[in-house]
C-alpha positions as CSV (number, residue, x, y, z in Angstrom):
1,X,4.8,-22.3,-41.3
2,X,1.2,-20.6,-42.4
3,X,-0.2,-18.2,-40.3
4,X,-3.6,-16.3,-40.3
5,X,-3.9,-12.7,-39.3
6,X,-7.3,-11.2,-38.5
7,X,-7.3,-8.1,-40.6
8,X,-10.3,-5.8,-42.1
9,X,-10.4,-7.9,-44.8
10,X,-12.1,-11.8,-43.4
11,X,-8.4,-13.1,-43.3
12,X,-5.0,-12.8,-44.6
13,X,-2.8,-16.0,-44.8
14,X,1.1,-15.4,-44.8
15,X,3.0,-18.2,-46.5
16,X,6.7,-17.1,-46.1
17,X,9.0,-17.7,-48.9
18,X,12.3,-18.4,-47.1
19,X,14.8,-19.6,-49.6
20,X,19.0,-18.8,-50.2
21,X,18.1,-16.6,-52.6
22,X,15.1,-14.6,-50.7
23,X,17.5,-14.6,-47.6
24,X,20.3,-13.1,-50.0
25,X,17.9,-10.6,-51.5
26,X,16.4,-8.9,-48.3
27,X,20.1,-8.5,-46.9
28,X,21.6,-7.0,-49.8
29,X,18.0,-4.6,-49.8
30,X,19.0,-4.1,-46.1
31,X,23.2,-3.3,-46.7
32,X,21.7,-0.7,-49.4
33,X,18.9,0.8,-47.8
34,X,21.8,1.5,-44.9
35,X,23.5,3.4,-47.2
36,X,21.1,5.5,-48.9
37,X,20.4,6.1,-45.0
38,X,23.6,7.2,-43.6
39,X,23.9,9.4,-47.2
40,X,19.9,10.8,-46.1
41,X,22.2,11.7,-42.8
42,X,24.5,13.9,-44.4
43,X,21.7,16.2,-45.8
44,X,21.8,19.7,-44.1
45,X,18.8,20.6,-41.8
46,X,18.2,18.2,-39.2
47,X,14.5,18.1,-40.4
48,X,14.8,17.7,-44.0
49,X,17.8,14.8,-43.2
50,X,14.9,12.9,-40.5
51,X,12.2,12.9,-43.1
52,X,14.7,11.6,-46.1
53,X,15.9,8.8,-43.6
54,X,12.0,8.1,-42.4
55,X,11.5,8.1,-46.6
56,X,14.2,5.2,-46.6
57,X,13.3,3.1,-43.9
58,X,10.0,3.2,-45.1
59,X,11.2,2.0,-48.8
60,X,13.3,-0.5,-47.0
61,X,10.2,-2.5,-45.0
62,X,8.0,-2.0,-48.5
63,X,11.0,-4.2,-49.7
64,X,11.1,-6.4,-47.5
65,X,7.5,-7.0,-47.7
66,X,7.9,-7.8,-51.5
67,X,10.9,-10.0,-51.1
68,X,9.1,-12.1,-48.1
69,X,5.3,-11.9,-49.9
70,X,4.1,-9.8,-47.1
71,X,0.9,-7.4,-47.4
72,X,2.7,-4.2,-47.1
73,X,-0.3,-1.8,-46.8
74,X,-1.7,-4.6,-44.1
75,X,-1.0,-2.0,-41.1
76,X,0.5,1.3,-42.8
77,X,0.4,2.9,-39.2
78,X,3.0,0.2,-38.2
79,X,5.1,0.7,-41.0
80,X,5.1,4.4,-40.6
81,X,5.8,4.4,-36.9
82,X,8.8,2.0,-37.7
83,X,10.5,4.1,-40.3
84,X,9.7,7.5,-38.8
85,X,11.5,6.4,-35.3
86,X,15.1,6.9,-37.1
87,X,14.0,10.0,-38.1
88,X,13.2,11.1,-35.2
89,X,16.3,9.6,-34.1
90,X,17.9,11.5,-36.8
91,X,16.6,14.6,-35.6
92,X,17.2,14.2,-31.9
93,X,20.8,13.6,-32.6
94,X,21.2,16.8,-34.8
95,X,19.5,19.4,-32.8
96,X,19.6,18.5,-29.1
97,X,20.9,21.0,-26.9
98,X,23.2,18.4,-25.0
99,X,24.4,17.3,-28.8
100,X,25.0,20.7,-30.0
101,X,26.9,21.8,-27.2
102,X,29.3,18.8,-26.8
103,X,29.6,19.0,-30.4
104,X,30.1,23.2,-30.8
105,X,32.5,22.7,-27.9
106,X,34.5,19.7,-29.3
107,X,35.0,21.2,-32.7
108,X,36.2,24.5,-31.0
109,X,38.8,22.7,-29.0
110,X,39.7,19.7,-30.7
111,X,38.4,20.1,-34.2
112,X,41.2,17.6,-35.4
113,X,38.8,14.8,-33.9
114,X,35.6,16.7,-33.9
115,X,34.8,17.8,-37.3
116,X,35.0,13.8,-38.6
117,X,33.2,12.7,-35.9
118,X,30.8,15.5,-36.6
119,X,30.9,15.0,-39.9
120,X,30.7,10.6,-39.7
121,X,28.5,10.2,-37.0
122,X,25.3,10.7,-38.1
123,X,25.7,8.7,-41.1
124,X,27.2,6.1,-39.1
125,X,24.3,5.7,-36.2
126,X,22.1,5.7,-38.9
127,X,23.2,3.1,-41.0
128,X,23.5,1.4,-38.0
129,X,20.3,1.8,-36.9
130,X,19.1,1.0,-40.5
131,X,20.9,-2.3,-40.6
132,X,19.2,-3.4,-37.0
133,X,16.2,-2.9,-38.4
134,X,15.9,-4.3,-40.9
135,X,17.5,-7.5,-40.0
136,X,15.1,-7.9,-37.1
137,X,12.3,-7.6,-39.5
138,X,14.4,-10.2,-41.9
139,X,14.2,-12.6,-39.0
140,X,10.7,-11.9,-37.9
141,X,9.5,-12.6,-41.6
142,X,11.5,-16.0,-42.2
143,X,9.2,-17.1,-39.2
144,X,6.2,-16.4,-41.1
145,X,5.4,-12.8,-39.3
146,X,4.1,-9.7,-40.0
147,X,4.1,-5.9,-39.0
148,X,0.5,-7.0,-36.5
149,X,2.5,-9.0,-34.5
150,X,6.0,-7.5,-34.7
151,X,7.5,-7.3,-31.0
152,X,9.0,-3.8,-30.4
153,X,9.9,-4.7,-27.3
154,X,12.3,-7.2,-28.1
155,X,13.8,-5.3,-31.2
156,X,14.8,-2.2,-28.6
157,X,16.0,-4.9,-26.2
158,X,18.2,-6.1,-29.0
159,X,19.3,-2.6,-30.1
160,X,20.1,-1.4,-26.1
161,X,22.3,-4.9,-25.8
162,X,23.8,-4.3,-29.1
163,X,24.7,-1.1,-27.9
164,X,26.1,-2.1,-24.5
165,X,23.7,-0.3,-23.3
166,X,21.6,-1.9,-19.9
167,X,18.5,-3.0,-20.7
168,X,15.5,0.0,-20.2
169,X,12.9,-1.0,-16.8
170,X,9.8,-3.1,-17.8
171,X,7.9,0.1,-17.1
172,X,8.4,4.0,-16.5
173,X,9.6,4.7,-13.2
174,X,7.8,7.6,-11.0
175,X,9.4,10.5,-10.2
C-alpha cells in the first residue's frame, strides 16, 4: 500500500516496510522505550520526571519512524504533542491536589499498601501508557500511515476501553 501525503515539500510517498523482522523490531523499541519510561517516572519532581518521560516518548516515535521508513521531522508539532501528552500525564498524576491528598492520606493510614503503590504507580501508568502508544502508532504505520493522518480520536477511544473506562461524549457538554 503507497500513499501520498501533501506536505511543504511537492509530495512525500510512504512505502511501508512491514516485514517479521520490522514488526519484531518496533515492539522490542516499544517494550524498551516503556521501561526507560516508567524508570523517567521514578525521577523526583513531578516536572523534571514529565519532561524525561515527554524526552522518551519522543525518542520512541523518532524510532519508530526509522524502523517503518517514515519522515520523522514530516510534522514535528505532531510528534511533540504526542510525546508531551504523558508528560503531562506524568505531571497531572504527581501533583494534583485530589492525588496528593488520597496519596498523603493513604500512606499516613495504611502505608503498608501505600508507599508501593506510591512508589509503583507512576512507573506503572506510565509504561502503560508508553506501551499503548506506541503500539497504536505500530499498527497505524504497518498500514502505510503517518503522523498527518494519525487518528487521536480513536487511539484515546482505545486507551478509555483499555482502561474500562466509558467511552468520553463525541463533544464537550455545556454546563
Amino acid at each position: 500500500m503507497t500513499q501520498t501525503i501533501e506536505t511543504d515539500t511537492p509530495f512525500v510517498t510512504i512505502e511501508p516496510r512491514v516485514t517479521r523482522q520490522t514488526s519484531a523490531e518496533a515492539r522490542r523499541t516499544v517494550r524498551e522505550h516503556a521501561g526507560y519510561c516508567a524508570a523517567a517516572a521514578l525521577i523526583p519532581g513531578s516536572f523534571v520526571g514529565s519532561i524525561a518521560v515527554s524526552g522518551m516518548h519522543l525518542k520512541m516515535l523518532a524510532s519508530l519512524s526509522r524502523i517503518y521508513g517514515v519522515p520523522f521531522s514530516q510534522e514535528p508539532v505532531k510528534a511533540v504533542l504526542a510525546a508531551g501528552s504523558a508528560g503531562v500525564l506524568h505531571y497531572l498524576l504527581s501533583s494534583n491536589p485530589v492525588t496528593t491528598i488520597a496519596r498523603d492520606f493513604f500512606t499516613a493510614t495504611m502505608p503498608w499498601i501505600a508507599v508501593p503503590v506510591r512508589l509503583l504507580g507512576p512507573p506503572i501508568i506510565m509504561a502503560g501508557y508508553s506501551y499503548l502508544l506506541g503500539h497504536a502508532f505500530i499498527r497505524h504505520y504497518e498500514k502505510g500511515g503517518s503522523y498527518l493522518n494519525f487518528d487521536w480520536t480513536a487511539f484515546r477511544s482505545e486507551l478509555l476501553q483499555k482502561l474500562g473506562l466509558p467511552p468520553l461524549p463525541a463533544r464537550p457538554i455545556d454546563v
